[in-house]
C-alpha positions, -999 to +999 in steps of 0.1 A: +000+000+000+008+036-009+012+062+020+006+096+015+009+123+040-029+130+043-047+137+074-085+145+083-090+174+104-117+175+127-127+214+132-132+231+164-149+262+159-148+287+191-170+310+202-175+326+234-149+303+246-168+272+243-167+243+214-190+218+201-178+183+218-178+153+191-212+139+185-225+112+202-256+094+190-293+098+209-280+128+230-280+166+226-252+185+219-225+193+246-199+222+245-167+226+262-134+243+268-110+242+239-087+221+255-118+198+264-129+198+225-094+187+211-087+161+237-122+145+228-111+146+188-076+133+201-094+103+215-110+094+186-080+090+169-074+126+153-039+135+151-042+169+140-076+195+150-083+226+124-093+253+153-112+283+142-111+307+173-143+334+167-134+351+200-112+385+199-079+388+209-060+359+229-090+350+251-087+312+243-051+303+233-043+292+270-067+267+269-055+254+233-019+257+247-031+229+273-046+207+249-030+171+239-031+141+220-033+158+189-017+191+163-034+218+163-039+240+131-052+275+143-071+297+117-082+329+136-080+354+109-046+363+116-034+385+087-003+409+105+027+401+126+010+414+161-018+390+158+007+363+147+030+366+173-005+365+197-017+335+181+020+315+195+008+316+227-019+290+217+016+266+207+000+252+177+015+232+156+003+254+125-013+287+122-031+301+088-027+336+082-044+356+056-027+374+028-044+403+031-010+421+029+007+401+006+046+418+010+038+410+052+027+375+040+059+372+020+079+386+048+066+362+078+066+332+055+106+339+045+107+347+092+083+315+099+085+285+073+066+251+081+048+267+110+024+287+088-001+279+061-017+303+038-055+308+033-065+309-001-101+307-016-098+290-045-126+315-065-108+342-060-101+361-089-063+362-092-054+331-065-033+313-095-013+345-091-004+349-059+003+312-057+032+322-079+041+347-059+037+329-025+051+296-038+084+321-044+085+334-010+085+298+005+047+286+014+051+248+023+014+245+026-020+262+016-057+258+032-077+262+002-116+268+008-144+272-019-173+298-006-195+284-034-228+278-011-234+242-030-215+211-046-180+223-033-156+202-046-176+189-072-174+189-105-156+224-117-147+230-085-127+201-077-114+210-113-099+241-097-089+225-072-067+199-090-053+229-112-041+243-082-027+212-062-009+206-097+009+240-102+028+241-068+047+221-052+034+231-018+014+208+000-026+215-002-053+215+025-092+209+016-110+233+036-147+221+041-171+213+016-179+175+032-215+167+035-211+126+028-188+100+031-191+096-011-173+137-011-142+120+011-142+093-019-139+121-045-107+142-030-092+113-023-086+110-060-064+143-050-040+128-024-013+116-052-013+155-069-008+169-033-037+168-010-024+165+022-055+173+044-090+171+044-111+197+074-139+182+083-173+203+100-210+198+104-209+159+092-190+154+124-208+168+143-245+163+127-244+126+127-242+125+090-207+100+095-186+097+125-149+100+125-141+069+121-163+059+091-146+090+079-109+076+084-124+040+071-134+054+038-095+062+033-084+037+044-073+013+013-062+043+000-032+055+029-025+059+061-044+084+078-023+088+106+012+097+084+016+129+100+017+114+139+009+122+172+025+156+186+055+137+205+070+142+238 
């Protein structure tokens, strides 16, 4: 069998300092801490967690700094150095920033290397561009999202996304866009052109698949768990 460096990423979305706790069948939904949320993913068998922190400021990173058993990939609209050098204080493994100011983009990817990802929506207008212009300054790794508000990843859309995994040489991350285990079966098809992650969101915790269907529908295909558990 093949590996390929390809993880799914459950997604902890934050707000008001609480986070949706994985679904369990026949019960209501629960909310905890950060630290609470990732542990719970960690359990399950999740080695990295895509957190999107809503909240202002730094008001949750000490409770993602405590959290273990899995990476943690921290997207909080972070788009200049002062808000990056915040966002540390959460010790992720990864942050996304936006390239809102694409010279500072340039500038922290040249300071900061593996630990960043850049956001990217793949409709934007002149994305194929400042791939170019990002893969010069050193991006190792995007976090591509489609705002379409249907079939993402379907069709024309995973059509982009294929161009895009196929001009870089950076590895690419599938941001949403998962409503059945048949859409996992479809970017899978991605993993050998450089998909390297799959974020994963409502299915998880709507009861449309569990976790581990999610990892079992991959499962002839590679390892899920390449990337690893953080170690000691």
């Amino acid at each position: 069998m093949t590996l390929y460096p390809l993880a799914l990423l459950p997604q902890v979305t934050i707000t008001d300092g609480l986070a949706q706790l994985p679904f369990v069948p026949g019960t209501e939904a629960e909310y905890g801490t950060p630290e609470k949320a990732i542990a719970a993913w960690a359990e399950q068998g999740a080695s990295w967690v895509h957190v999107v922190d809503n909240d202002p400021g730094e008001t949750n990173y000490t409770s993602i700094a405590r959290a273990t058993g899995a990476h943690v990939q921290l997207a909080s609209g972070i788009a200049d150095e002062s808000a990056l050098r915040t966002a540390m204080a959460a010790k992720p493994s990864r942050i996304v920033i936006e390239p809102t100011d694409l010279q500072w983009t340039q500038n922290a990817l040249g300071a900061h290397g593996d630990l960043l990802a850049v956001g990217l929506d793949i409709r934007r207008p002149d994305v194929f561009d400042i791939r170019a212009t990002l893969d010069e300054a050193g991006c190792r790794r995007y976090l591509i999202t489609d705002v379409a508000t249907h079939h993402h990843w379907r069709h024309e859309d995973r059509h982009l996304l294929k161009e895009f995994c196929d001009q870089t040489h950076a590895k690419v991350v599938a941001n949403g866009g998962i409503k059945h285990l048949d859409d996992l079966h479809e970017l899978h098809e991605l993993v050998p052109d450089g998909l390297d992650g799959i974020i994963l969101n409502e299915p998880l915790y709507d009861g449309s698949f569990m976790y581990a269907e999610a990892v079992a529908a991959g499962a002839d295909r590679f390892d899920m768990f390449f990337w690893g558990p953080p170690q000691p």
